[in-house]
C-alpha positions as CSV (number, residue, x, y, z in Angstrom):
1,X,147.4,38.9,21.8
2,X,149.1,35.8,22.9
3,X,149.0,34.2,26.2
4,X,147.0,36.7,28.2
5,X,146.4,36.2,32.1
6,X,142.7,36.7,32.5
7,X,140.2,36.3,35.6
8,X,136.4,36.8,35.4
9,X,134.5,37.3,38.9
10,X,131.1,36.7,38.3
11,X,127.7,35.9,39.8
12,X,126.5,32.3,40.4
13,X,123.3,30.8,40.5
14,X,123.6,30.2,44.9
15,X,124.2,33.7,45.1
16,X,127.5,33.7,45.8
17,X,130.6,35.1,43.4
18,X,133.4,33.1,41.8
19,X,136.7,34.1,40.3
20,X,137.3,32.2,37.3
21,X,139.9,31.5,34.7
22,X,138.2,31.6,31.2
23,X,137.9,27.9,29.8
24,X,138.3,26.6,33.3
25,X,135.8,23.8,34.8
26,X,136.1,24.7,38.2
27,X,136.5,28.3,39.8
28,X,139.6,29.5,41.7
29,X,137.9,31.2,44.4
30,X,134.0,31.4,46.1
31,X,133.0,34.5,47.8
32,X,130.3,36.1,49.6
33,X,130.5,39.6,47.8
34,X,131.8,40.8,44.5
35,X,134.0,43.6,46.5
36,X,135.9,40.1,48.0
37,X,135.9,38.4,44.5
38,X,137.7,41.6,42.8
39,X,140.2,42.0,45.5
40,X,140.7,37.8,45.6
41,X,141.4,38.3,41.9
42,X,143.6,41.0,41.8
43,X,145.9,39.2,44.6
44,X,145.8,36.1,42.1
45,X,146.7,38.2,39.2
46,X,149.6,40.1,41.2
47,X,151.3,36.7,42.2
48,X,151.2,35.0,38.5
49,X,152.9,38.2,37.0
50,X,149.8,40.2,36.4
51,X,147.3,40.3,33.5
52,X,143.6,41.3,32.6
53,X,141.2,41.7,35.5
54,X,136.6,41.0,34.7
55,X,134.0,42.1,36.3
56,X,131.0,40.9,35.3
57,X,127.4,42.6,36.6
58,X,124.5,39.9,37.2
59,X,123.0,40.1,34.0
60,X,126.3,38.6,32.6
61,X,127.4,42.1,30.8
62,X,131.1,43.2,31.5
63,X,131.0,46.6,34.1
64,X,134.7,46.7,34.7
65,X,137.9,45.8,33.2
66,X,141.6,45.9,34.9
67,X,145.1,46.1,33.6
68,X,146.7,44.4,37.0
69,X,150.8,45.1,36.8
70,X,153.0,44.1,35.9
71,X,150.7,43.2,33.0
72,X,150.7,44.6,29.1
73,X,147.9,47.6,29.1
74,X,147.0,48.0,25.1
75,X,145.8,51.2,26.2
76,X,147.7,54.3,27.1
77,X,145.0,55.8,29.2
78,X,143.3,54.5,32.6
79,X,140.0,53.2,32.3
């Protein structure tokens, strides 16, 4: 794929959950709660023209992943 959209919400160390670009330094958002970091990212993904949406459980394996629209889902079904 070529320039795919992407955020990762993830556990940090303090406790608290970020919303991160992949390759970025810094994070784009600091939460309290993962249910806040999912719906920070998807309003981030909705106003830069969609893309792939991350969740990511504390042990660093991916639970979730999101087609947000208007982005390209590979996939024909939901899931």
């Amino acid at each position: 794929m070529g320039n795919v959209k992407k955020r990762v919400v993830q556990h940090r160390r303090d406790g608290k959950v970020e919303v991160r670009a992949p390759g970025a330094k810094r994070a784009s958002a600091v939460l309290g709660n993962q249910a806040k970091g999912i719906s920070r990212a998807r309003r981030i993904l909705a106003n830069t023209g969609g893309g792939e949406l991350q969740v990511r459980g504390r042990n660093g394996q991916i639970r979730k992943q999101d087609t947000i629209a208007p982005g390209n889902d590979p996939r024909r079904r939901r899931g």
